[in-house]
DRENDRENNU-140666 format. One line per field, with one value per residue (C-alpha): residue number from 1; residue in three letters; x, y, z. Coordinates in steps of 0.2 Angstrom, whole numbers, m for minus. Last residue first. Layout:
N
nr <- NUM, ... .
rest <- ALA, ... .
east <- X, ... .
north <- Y, ... .
up <- Z, ... .
! end
This chain:
184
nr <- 184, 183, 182, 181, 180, 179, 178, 177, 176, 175, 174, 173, 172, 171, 170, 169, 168, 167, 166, 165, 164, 163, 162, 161, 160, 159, 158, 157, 156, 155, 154, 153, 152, 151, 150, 149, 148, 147, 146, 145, 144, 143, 142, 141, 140, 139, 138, 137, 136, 135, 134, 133, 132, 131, 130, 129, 128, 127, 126, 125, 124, 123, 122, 121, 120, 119, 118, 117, 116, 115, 114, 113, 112, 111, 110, 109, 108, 107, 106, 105, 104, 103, 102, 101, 100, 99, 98, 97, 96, 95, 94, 93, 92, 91, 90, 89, 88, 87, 86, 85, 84, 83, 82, 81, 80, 79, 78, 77, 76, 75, 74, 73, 72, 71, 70, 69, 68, 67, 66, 65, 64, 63, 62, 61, 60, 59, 58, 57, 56, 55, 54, 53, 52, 51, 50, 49, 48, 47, 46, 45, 44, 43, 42, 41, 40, 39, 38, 37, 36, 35, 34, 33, 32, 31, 30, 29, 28, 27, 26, 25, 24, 23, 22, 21, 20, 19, 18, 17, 16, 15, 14, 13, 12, 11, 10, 9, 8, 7, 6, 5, 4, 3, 2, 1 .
rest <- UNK, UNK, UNK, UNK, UNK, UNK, UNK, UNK, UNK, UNK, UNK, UNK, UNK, UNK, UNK, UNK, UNK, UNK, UNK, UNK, UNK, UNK, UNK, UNK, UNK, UNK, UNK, UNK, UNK, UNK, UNK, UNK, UNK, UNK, UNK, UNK, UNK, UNK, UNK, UNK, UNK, UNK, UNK, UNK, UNK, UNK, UNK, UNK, UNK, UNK, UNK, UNK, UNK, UNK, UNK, UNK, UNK, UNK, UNK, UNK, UNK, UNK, UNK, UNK, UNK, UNK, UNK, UNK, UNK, UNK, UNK, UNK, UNK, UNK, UNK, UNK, UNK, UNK, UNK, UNK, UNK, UNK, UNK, UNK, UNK, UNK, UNK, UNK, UNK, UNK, UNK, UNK, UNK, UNK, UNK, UNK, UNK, UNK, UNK, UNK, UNK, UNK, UNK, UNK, UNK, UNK, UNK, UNK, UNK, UNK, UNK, UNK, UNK, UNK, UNK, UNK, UNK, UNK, UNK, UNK, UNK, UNK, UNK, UNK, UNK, UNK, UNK, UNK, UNK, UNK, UNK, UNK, UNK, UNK, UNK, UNK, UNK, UNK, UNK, UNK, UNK, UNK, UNK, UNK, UNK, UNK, UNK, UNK, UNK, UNK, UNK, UNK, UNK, UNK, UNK, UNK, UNK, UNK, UNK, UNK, UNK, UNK, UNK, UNK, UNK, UNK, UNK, UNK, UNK, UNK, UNK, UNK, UNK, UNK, UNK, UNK, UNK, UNK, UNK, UNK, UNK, UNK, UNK, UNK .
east <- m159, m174, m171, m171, m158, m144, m148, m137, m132, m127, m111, m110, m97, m84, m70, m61, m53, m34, m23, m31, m27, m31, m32, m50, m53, m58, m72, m78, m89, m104, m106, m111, m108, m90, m83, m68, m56, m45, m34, m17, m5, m14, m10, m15, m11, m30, m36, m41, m53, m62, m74, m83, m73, m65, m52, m40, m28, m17, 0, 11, 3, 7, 0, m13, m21, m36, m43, m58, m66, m53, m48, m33, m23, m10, m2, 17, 31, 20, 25, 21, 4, m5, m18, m25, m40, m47, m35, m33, m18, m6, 7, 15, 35, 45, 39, 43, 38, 43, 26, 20, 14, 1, m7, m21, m30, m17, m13, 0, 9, 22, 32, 51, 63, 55, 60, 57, 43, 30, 18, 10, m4, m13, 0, 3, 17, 26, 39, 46, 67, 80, 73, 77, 76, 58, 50, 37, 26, 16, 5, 17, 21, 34, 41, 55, 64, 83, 94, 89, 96, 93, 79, 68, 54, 44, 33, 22, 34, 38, 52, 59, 72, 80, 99, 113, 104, 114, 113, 96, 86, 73, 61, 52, 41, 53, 58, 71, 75, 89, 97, 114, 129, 124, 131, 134 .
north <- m59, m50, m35, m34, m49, m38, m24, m8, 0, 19, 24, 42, 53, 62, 76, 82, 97, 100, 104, 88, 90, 81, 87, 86, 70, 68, 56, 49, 34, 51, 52, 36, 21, 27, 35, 44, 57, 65, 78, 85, 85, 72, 73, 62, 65, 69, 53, 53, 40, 32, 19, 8, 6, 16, 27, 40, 49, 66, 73, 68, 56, 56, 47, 43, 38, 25, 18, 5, m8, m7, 0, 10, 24, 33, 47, 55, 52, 40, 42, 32, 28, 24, 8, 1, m13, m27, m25, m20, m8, 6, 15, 26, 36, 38, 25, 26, 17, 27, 22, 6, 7, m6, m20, m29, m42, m41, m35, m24, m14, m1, 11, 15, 21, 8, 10, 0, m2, m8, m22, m34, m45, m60, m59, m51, m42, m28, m18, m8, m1, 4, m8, m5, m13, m18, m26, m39, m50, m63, m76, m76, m70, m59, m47, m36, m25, m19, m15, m23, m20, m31, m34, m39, m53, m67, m78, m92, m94, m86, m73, m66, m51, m41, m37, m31, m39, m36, m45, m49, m58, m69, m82, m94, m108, m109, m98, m89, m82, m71, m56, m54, m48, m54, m45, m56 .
up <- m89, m80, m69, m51, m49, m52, m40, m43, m28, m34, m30, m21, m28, m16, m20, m5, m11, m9, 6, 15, 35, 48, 68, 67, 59, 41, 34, 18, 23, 28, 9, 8, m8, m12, m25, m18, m25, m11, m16, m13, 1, 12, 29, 46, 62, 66, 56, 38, 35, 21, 18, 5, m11, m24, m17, m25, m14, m18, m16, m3, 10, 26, 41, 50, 34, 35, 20, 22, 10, m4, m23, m18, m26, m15, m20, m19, m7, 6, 23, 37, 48, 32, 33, 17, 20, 10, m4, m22, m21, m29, m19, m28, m24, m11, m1, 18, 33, 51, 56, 46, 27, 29, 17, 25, 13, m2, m20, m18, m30, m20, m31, m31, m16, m5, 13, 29, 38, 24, 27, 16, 22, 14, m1, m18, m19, m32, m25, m35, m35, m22, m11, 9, 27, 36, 20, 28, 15, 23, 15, 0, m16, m20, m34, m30, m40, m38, m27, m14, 5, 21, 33, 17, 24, 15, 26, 16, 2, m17, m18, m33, m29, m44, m44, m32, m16, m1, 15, 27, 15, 25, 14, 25, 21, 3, m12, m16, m35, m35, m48, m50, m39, m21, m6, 11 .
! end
């Protein structure tokens, strides 16, 4: 079925499986895009799966968000887990506050994360920038451009033999501030 305007769904479960000519709101507890949107999403849920296409952004905040499909825009996800699955594509950005960021796909151009861990297995087309505890680059993995980090160890910045990162890696140590070590 194809859709000729924007839709609002909401419910326990959210599945679009037809066309969407239009923007996508969906609110519920398991939202997944098997079919097509042309258009923006903006969902909110516990679970977030998009295993077909989205012409435009994706913006989600959920416990997990999950890419397996293709996003022709930007992702901006505020969630626990969010992962770009093998065979996942986003074109363009991925932006995210979440506990941990996996890669295993293809992102177009970078990937900006403020998270515990970072792990990219798979591609990344210009550069990465990471504020928060760990990164790792595994020996499929491939960063196109830089990677800037600020983390709290050196050693949390790490890239397996087999990865590549075409630019410089760029690390700066945070400093642990104590808050109760100081009157106020």
């Amino acid at each position: 079925e194809t859709i000729n305007d924007s839709v609002l769904a909401t419910g326990d479960t959210v599945l679009v499986e037809g066309k969407i000519e239009g923007n996508l709101f969906m609110f519920g507890r398991s939202l997944e895009i098997r079919g097509q949107v042309d258009g923006d999403v903006i969902a909110g849920g516990q679970e977030v799966r998009i295993t077909g296409n989205v012409t435009g952004n994706v913006i989600a905040a959920a416990e997990s968000v999950s890419v397996s499909g293709h996003v022709i825009g930007n992702l901006y996800a505020g969630a626990r887990n969010v992962h770009v699955e093998k065979g996942g594509l986003i074109d363009r950005d991925v932006l995210t506050g979440s506990d941990t960021i996996t890669v295993d796909g293809t992102i177009g151009r970078s990937l900006n994360a403020g998270a515990t861990t970072a792990v990219i297995a798979g591609v990344v087309g210009r550069g990465v920038g990471f504020a928060g505890n760990k990164v790792l680059v595994r020996s499929r993995g491939k960063i196109g451009g830089d990677i800037v980090a600020e983390v709290a160890d050196r050693a949390n910045v790490h890239v397996d033999p087999g990865g590549s990162v075409a630019g410089k890696v760029d690390v700066t140590v945070r400093k642990e501030v104590n808050t109760w070590a100081q009157p106020g």
